[in-house]
SEVEXVO-560856 format. One record per residue: x negated, y negated, z negated of N, C-alpha, C in turn. Coordinates in pm, whole numbers, plus 50000, padded with zeros to 5 digits. Atoms other than C-alpha are relative to their C-alpha. Layout:
<tinus>
XYZXYZXYZ...
</tinus>
This chain:
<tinus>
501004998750105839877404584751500614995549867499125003150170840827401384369498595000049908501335001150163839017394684052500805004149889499054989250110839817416683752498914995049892500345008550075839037404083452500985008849841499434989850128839417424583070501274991949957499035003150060842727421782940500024994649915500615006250077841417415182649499904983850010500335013749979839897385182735500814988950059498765008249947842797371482933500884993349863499275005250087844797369682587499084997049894500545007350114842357359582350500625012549890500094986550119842427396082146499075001049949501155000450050839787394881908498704997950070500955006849984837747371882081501094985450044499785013349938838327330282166499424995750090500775002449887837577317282464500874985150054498735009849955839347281382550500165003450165499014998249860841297274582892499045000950039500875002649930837947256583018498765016650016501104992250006835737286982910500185015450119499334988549938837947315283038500164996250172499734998249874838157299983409498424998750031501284995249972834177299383405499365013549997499984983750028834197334483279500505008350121498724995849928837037341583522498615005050155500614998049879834647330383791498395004550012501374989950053831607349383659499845012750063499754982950000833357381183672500254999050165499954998849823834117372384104498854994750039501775009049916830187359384153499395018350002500824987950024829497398283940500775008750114499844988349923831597417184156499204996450195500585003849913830407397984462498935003050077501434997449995826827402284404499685014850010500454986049988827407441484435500115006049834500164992450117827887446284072498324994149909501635003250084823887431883942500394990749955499725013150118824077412383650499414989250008500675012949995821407392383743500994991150114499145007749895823857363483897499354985750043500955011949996821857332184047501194993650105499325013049963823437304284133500034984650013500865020650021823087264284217501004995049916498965006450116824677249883883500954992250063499305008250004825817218184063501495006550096498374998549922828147238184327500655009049891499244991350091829167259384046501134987849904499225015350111830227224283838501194994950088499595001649892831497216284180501685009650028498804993049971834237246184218500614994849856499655003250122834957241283865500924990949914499125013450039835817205883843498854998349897500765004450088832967202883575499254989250021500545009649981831957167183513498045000449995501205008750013828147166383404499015015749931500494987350038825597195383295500145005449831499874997350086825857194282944501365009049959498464990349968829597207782989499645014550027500644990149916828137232583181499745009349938500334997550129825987240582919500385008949888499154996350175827897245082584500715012750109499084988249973830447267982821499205013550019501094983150000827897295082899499705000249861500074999450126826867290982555500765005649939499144993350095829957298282419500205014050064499484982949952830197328882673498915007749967501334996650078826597341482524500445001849874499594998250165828017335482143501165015450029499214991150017830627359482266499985014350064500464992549900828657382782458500305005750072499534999149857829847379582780498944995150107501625000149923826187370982907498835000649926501304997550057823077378782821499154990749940500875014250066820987345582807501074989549977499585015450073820947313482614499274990750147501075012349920820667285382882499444989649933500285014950039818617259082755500234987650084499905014249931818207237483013500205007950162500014995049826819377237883417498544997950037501415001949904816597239983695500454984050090499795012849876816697201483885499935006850142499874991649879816187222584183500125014450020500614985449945816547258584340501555006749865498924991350004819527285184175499215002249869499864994950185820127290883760499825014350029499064986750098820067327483618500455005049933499574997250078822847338883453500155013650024500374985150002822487377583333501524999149917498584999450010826247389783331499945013549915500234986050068826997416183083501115006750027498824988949915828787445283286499895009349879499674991550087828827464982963501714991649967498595008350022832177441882897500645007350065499274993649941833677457883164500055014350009499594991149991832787490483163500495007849879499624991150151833777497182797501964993950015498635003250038837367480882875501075007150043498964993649956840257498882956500984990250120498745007849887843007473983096499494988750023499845017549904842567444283344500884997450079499575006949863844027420083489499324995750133500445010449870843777408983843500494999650052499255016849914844637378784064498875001650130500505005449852843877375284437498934985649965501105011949999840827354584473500424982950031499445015449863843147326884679500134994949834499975010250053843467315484323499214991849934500985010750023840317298084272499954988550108500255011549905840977278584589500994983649976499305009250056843897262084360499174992849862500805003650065841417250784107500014981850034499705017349994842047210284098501344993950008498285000750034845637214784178500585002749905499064995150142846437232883886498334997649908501695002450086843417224883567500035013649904500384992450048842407248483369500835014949927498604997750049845707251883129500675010850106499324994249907847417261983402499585013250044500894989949981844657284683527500235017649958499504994050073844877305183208501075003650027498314993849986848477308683215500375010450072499804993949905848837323283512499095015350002500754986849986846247353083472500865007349854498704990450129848417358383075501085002950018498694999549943851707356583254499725016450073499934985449885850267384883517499645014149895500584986550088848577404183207501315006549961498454997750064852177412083109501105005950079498964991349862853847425483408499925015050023500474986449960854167460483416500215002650167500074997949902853107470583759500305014650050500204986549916853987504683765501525001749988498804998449966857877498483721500364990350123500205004049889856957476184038501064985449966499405017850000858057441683872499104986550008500585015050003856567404583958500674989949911499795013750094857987387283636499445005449845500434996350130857037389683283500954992049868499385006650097858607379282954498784995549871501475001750070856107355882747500774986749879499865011750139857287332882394498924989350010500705012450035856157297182382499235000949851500345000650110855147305282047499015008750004501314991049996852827333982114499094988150080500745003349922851067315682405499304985549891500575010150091850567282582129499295010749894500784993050108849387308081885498555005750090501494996649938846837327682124499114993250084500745010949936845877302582340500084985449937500415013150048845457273882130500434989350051499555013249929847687250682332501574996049953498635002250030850357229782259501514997650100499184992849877853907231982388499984987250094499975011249863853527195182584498875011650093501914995349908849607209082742501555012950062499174989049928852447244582819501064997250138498615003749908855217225582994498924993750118500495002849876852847205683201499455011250066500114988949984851277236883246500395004550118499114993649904853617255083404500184991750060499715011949889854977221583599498605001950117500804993949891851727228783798500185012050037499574984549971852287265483813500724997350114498875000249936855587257883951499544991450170500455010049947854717229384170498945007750136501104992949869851677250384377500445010850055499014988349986854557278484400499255015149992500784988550028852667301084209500625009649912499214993750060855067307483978501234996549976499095006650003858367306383948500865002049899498884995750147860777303883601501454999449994498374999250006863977311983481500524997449856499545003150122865077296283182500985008849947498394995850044867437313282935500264993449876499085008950120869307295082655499955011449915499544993150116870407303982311501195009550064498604991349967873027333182331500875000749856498845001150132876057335882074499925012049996499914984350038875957371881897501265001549941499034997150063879247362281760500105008949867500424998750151877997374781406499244990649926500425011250149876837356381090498885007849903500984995350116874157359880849501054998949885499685000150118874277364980479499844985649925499815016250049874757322080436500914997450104498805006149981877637322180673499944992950090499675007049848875997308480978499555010850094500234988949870876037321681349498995000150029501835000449958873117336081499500065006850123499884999749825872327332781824498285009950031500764996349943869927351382014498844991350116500865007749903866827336482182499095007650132500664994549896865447348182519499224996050063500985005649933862447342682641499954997950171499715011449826861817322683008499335012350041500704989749871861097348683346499344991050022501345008849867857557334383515500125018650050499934991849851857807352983834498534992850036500505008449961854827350583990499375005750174500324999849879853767345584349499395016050032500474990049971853437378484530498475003450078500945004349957850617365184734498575003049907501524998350135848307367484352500045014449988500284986850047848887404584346498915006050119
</tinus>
């Protein structure tokens, strides 16, 4: 089973969505396909806070909120129910107006505490990037894009990945500066920079 999820939304293309928001989203879009496709999605908040890792309801809260500001659901929650299953109204117009998605084998919500959120992310922008139809499992991704579109810095990246790595979800290949053995117009050498292989677990395809 897999969860596919707009490309778009994976990289933060004219819309924001932080790490935390995007793995509630993430797991929105595997409750909508779940449920048969009906938007109406009901659910008991606390096991939802529960897969999540989400401490307390107000968290809870603001994150649907912000996925409502960005209309990726229909209602404003005000307040949870103390008892009995929330409804959140999922907006499948998102999906059917999008062209390209990603998707990740479901097994990776069962890593959810092992790897946090950061990590989470990563791993679905790493896969958005793989072309699958020249039949490759690595991607080439700049520390500098991923701080620019995802709003994280490069410590939050390195640990990051160190979980990635670590749950053997993904695996990297560093490359160094290269010597071009030419010079600019001031007379110094200029090296070439190559961005790191994340390989990632064949198991997520």
């Amino acid at each position: 089973m897999h969860v596919q999820v707009p490309t778009y939304i994976v990289r933060n293309e004219n819309i924001f969505l932080t790490n935390e928001e995007f793995l509630l989203y993430a797991r929105l879009c595997f409750l909508f396909f779940k449920n048969y496709k009906n938007e109406e999605i009901k659910v008991d908040h606390k096991k939802l806070m529960g897969k999540l890792l989400i401490g307390d309801s107000r968290t809870l809260k603001q994150r649907l909120n912000s996925l409502h500001k960005n209309n990726l659901i229909h209602n404003v929650i005000d307040k949870l129910p103390r008892k009995g299953e929330m409804v959140i109204l999922f907006n499948e117009n998102i999906l059917k107006d999008s062209v390209h998605f990603t998707m990740m084998n479901t097994d990776i919500f069962n890593y959810v505490g092992e790897i946090n959120p950061h990590a989470f992310r990563l791993v679905f922008y790493y896969k958005s990037h793989i072309n699958l139809k020249e039949n490759k499992t690595y991607c080439f991704v700049g520390v500098e894009t991923l701080k620019h579109r995802l709003k994280m810095g490069g410590h939050t990246i390195k640990l990051a990945n160190d979980e990635l790595v670590g749950n053997k979800l993904i695996t990297v290949t560093k490359h160094k500066l290269h010597n071009t053995e030419s010079y600019n117009d001031e007379d110094e050498l200029i090296f070439d920079r190559y961005n790191n292989h994340y390989t990632i677990n064949k198991k997520m395809f």
